[in-house]
Each structure stands twice: as structure tokens, then as C-alpha cells.
N, C-alpha and C positions, 0 to 999 in steps of 0.2 A: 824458455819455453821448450817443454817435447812432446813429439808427436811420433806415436806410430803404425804404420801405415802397412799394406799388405796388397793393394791392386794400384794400378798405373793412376787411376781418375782420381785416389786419393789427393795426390801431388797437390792436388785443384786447394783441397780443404788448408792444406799446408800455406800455400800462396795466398790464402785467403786472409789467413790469420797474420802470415808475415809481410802482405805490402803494406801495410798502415803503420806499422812498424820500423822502418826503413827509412831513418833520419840519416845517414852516413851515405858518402858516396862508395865507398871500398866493402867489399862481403866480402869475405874469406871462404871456399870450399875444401872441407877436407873429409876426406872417404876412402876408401881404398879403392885400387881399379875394380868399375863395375857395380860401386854404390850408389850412382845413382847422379851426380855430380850436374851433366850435360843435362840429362830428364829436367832437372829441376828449374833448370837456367832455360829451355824451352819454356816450361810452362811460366816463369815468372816475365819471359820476353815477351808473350804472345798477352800477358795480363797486362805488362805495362806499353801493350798495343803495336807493337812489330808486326810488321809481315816479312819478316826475313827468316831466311832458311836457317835456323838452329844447327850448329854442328861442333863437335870437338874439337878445342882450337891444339892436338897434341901435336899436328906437325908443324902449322901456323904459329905455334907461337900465342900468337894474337888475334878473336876476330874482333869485327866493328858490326855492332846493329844501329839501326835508328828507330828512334820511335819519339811521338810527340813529344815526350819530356826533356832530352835531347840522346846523346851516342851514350851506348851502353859499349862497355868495352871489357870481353873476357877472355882472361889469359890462363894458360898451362902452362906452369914453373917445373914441370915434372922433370926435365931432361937438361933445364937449367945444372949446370956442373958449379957454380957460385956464385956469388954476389956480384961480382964485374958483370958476368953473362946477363942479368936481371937489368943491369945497371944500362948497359950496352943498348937494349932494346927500346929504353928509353923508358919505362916504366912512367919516372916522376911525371913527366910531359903527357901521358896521359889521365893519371891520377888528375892534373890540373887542370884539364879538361874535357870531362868526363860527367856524364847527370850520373853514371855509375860504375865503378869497373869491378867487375864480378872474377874473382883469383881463383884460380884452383892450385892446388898441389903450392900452397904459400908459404909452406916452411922454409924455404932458404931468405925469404924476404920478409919474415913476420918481425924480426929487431928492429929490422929498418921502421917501418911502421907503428912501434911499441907510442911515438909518440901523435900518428892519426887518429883520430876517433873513426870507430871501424866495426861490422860485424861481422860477427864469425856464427856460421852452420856446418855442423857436422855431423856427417851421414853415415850411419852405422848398418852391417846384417848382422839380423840377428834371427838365424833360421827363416823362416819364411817373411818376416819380417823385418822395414828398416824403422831403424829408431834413429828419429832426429832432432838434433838440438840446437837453436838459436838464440844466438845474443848480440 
């Protein structure tokens, strides 16, 4: 699926189309700084009914929301140095228990995963516009 979008409230139409969609517990984020990443994972927390504070988890690491469906849990791989580091944080333990854990910056950890059932969104500028593509 792509979508492209050009004002904040769009996000909305995006979310709309992709929670019914959203059979995998793991989404992959990848964009470049500034693409949009955090925005998205707000809007998709506050749709699957949180009232927790949305924020970048770049120094955390890791954050935790709750929401009726059960702990969403999204992580920032960006400052990960390798695969022990990912490994260290404990990643699989919460993959196992998780209604979803939302990844950013997953390329040092996407082999590991090659055998998860998993989606991946990727958030693209493209002049005043992002174009995004989910699978």
C-alpha cells in the first residue's frame, strides 16, 4: 500500500487504512531523521486507544504504552553499534510479549527477524511531501 500525504491530520487517513491490516505483532520503521517515524506511532497509539505520552524512544532505547489490546512496545535501534547490543536489551523477551512492538531504525536487526512474520512501513520526503509504503 502507498500513501501520500502533505498536512499532519493526514496521518489519520494512513492509520485508518493500516490498523485493519495489522495481523503481525512486529512493524518495522524506517525513514530517515525527521520523516515522520514518532508522528506516526502517536497517531497509531492514540487509534489503538492509549493515553500515554508519545515520545521518541532515541535515548530510552525502549518505551512501553498500554492500551486495551495489551503493551505496545517501541524501540530505537539507531545508536545500537551490533547485534549483541540489540541482543543485550533483550529485544526477543519483549517481541514474546508484546500485542506489538513497533522498531525503528531495524536494520541491524532485520536477519534476525527474516524468519518473524513482520511489517514493514517506510517513510519517505519527498519535497513537500511524504510518501509511505506499507507491508
Amino acid at each position: 500500500m502507498e500513501f501520500k500525504i502533505s498536512k499532519l491530520e493526514e496521518w489519520q487517513t494512513v492509520i485508518n487504512e493500516i490498523l485493519p491490516k495489522l495481523q503481525h505483532n512486529i512493524l518495522l520503521l524506517k525513514g530517515n531523521l525527521g520523516a515522520g517515524k514518532t508522528t506516526f506511532t502517536q497517531f497509531l497509539l492514540k487509534n489503538l486507544g492509549s493515553t500515554d505520552e508519545v515520545s521518541s524512544p532515541t535515548y530510552a532505547i525502549v518505551n512501553e504504552y498500554d492500551t486495551p489490546k495489551g503493551n505496545v512496545f517501541h524501540f530505537d535501534l539507531y545508536r545500537m553499534k551490533n547485534i549483541n547490543e540489540v541482543f543485550d536489551i533483550g529485544i526477543e523477551e519483549y517481541l514474546d510479549n508484546s500485542f506489538l512492538c513497533i522498531i525503528e531504525w531495524p536494520e541491524i536487526y532485520e536477519e534476525e527477524l527474516a524468519d518473524f512474520p513482520h511489517h514493514e512501513l517506510k517513510i519517505e520526503n519527498v519535497g513537500e511531501e511524504r510518501v509511505i509504503n506499507f507491508r
